[in-house]
Every structure is written in C-alpha cells, then in structure tokens.
One Martini backbone bead per residue (centre of mass of N, CA, C, O) as a GRO file, in nm:
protein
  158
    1UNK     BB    1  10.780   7.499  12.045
    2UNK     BB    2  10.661   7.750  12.185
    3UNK     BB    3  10.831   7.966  11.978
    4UNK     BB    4  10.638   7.842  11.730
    5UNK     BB    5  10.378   7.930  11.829
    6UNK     BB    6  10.424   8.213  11.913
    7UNK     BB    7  10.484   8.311  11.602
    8UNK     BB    8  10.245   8.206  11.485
    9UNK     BB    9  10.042   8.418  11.653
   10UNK     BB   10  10.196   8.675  11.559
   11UNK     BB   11  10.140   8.616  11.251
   12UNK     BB   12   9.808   8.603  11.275
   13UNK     BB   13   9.781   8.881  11.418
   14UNK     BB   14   9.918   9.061  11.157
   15UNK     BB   15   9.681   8.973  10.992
   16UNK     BB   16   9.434   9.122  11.154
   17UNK     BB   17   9.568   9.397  11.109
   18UNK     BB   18   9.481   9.457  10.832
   19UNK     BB   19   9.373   9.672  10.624
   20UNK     BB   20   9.211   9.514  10.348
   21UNK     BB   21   9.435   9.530  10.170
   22UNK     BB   22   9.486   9.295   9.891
   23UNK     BB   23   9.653   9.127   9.734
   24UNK     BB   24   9.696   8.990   9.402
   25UNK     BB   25   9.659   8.722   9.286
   26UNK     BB   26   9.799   8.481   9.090
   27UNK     BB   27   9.653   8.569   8.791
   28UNK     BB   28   9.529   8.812   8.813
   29UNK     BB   29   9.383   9.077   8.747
   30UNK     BB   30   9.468   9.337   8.580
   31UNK     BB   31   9.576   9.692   8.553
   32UNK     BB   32   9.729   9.937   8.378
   33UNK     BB   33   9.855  10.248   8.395
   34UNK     BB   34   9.921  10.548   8.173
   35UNK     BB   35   9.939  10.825   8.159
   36UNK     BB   36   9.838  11.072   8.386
   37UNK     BB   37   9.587  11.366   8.283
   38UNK     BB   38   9.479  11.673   8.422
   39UNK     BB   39   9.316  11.961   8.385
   40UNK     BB   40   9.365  12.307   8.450
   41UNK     BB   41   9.153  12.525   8.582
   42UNK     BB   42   9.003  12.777   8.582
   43UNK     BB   43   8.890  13.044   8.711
   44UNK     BB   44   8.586  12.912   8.866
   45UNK     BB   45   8.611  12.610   8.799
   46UNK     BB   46   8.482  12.268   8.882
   47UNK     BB   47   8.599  12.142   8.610
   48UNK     BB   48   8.748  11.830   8.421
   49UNK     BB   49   8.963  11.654   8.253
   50UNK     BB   50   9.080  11.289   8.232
   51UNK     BB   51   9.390  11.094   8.124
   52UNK     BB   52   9.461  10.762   7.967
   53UNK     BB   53   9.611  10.450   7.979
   54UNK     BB   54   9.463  10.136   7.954
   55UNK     BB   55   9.572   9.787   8.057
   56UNK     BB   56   9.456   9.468   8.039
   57UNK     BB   57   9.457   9.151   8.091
   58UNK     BB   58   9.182   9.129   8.103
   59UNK     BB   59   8.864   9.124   8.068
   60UNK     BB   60   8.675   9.448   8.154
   61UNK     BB   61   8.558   9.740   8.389
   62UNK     BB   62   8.527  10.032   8.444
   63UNK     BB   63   8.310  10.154   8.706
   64UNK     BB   64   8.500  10.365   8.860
   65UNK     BB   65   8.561  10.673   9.054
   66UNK     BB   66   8.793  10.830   9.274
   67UNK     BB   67   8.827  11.150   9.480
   68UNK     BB   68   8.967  11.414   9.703
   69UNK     BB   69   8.949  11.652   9.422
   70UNK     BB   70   8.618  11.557   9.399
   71UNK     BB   71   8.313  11.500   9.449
   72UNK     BB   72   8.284  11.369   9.141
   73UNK     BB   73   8.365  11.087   8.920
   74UNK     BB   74   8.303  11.076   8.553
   75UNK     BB   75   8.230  10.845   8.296
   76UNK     BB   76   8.300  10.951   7.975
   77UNK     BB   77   8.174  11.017   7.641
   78UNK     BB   78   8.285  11.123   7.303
   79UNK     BB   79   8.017  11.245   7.028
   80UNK     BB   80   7.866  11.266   6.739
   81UNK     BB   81   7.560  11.461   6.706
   82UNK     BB   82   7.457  11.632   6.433
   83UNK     BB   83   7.751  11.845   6.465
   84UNK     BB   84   7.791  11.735   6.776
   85UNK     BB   85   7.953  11.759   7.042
   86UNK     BB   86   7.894  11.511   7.284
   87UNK     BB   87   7.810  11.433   7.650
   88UNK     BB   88   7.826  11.100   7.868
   89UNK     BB   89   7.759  10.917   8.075
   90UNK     BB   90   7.889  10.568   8.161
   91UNK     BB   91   7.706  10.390   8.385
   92UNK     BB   92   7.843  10.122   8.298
   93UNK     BB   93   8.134  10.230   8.196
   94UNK     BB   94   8.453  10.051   8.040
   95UNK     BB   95   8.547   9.867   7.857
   96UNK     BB   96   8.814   9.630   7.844
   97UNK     BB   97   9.036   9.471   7.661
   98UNK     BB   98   9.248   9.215   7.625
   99UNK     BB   99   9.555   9.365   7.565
  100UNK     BB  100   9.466   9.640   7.533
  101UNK     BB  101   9.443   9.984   7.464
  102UNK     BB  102   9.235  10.234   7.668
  103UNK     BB  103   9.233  10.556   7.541
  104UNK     BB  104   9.158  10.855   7.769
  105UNK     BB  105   9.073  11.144   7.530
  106UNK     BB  106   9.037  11.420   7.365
  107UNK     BB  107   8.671  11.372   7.204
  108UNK     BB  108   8.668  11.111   7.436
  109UNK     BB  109   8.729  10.913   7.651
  110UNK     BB  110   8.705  10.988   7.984
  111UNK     BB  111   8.704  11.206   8.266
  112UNK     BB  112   8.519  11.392   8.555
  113UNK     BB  113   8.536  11.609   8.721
  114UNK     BB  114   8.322  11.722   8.997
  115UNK     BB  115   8.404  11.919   9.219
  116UNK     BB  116   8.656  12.118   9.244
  117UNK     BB  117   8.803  12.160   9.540
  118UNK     BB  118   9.099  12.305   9.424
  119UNK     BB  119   9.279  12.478   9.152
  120UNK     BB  120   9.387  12.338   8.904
  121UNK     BB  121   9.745  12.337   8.825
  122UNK     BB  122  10.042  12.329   8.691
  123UNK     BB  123  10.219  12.036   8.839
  124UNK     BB  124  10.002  11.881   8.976
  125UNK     BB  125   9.785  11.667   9.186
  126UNK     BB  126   9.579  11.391   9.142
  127UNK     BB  127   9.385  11.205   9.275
  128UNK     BB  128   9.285  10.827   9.155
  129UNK     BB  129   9.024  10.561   9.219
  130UNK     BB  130   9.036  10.253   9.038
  131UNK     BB  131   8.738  10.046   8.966
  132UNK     BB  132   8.675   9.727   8.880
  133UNK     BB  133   8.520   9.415   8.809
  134UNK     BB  134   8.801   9.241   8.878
  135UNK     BB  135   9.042   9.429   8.936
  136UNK     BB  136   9.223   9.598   9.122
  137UNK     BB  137   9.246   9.864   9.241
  138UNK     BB  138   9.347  10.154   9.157
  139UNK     BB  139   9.615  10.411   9.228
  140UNK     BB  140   9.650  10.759   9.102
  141UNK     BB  141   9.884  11.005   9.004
  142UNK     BB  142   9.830  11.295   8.853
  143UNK     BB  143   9.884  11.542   8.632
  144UNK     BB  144   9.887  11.856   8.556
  145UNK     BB  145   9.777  11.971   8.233
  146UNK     BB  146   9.830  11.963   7.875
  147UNK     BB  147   9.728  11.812   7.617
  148UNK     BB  148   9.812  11.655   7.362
  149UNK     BB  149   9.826  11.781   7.051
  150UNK     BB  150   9.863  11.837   6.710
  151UNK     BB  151   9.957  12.117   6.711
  152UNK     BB  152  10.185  12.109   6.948
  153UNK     BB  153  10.345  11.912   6.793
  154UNK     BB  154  10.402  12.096   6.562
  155UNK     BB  155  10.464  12.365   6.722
  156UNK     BB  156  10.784  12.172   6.820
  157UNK     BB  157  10.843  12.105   6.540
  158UNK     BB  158  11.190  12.113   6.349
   0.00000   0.00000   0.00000
C-alpha cells in the first residue's frame, strides 16, 4: 500500500511540474494548418506575407499570431477599393467556419510580419503561433518561398 502511495505522489509531482500547456480536451475544437508559407523578403526590407489553408473544426475565430522572426505579426486583409487594391488589419481577428477551409493568400487574407528579424531566404523556415478564440494554439513551422500563381502554374505545365 505505502508503494501505491509512493507512486501516486509521484505521479501528482510530475503533474504540478507541467509546463502549463494542456493537451486538448477530447471534443475540444481544434484548428488544423496545412500550406504554410511566408514570402522572402527582398534585400533591406523588413516586412512579408505568409499565406496558409485554417480548417477548423467547429466555429472559430484566429485572434493572434506571434513569431520569434518578427517584432509583429498582423491578421491583414486585401480587397479592391475604388479600382485599387487596399490592405488593413483585421483587429477583430479571422472569423472561420466550421469544416470550411480558410485560405489565406496573396490578394487576399494573409498574415503580415513585421519587424522581420533577420532577411528571410528560400528555403528558410518562420516559427508562428497562431492563437485562436477557443481552440488550442496551434505552432507553425512555415517555409520561405514564393506562392504558386496561376502564372507559375502555366509556366510549369507542360
């Protein structure tokens, strides 16, 4: 019996020693990331967007995102406004439906870093924690490159 005791303070121990970052509840909604991908920046330039596909499981809403290569990252939004393309930070966040995907790429919702800490290369990766209104934070690891265009796409195919 002392033996079980033993082992179960230990294990009470090993709990209050947590890092504070909880595994989500079964049920809990979640966020799913796929495609992430921040542009490079050219020389002298501290600033880029970073494009990604959010599928959330239930309704949700992306509020934040930080980044260790960039003093901030802001949730922007681009749309035409009197025959010119606009961008603005979305203060309020990303609203996203539940099992829709919600791609964010060039022309339209995107990520923006800035501040960019050190000149970001192709190849390169970004750390970013995107940080939602219920579902557990999730960590990205993005690559550096150049998002596929319907240009591109023409000038691959063959």
């Amino acid at each position: 019996m002392n033996r079980a005791l033993v082992s179960a303070a230990a294990l009470l121990m090993l709990a209050a020693c947590n890092s504070g970052e909880r595994a989500p509840e079964p049920g809990a909604p979640t966020v799913m990331v796929a495609d992430a991908l921040c542009r490079p920046t050219p020389k002298g330039r501290k600033m880029t967007g970073c494009y990604m596909t959010l599928t959330a499981s239930g309704a949700d809403r992306l509020v934040s995102v930080e980044s260790p290569d960039a003093n901030i990252v802001q949730i922007h939004e681009s749309r035409m406004e009197s025959n010119m393309m606009m961008m603005r930070e979305l203060r309020d966040g990303l609203p996203l439906a539940a099992g829709q995907a919600t791609v964010l790429a060039p022309g339209g919702n995107h990520l923006m870093l800035l501040g960019v800490k050190e000149p970001l290369v192709a190849g390169d990766t970004v750390a970013l924690k995107l940080t939602f209104e219920t579902a557990t934070p999730v960590e990205v690891t993005a690559t550096v490159g150049q998002p596929a265009t319907p240009e591109n796409n023409q000038a691959t195919a063959h």
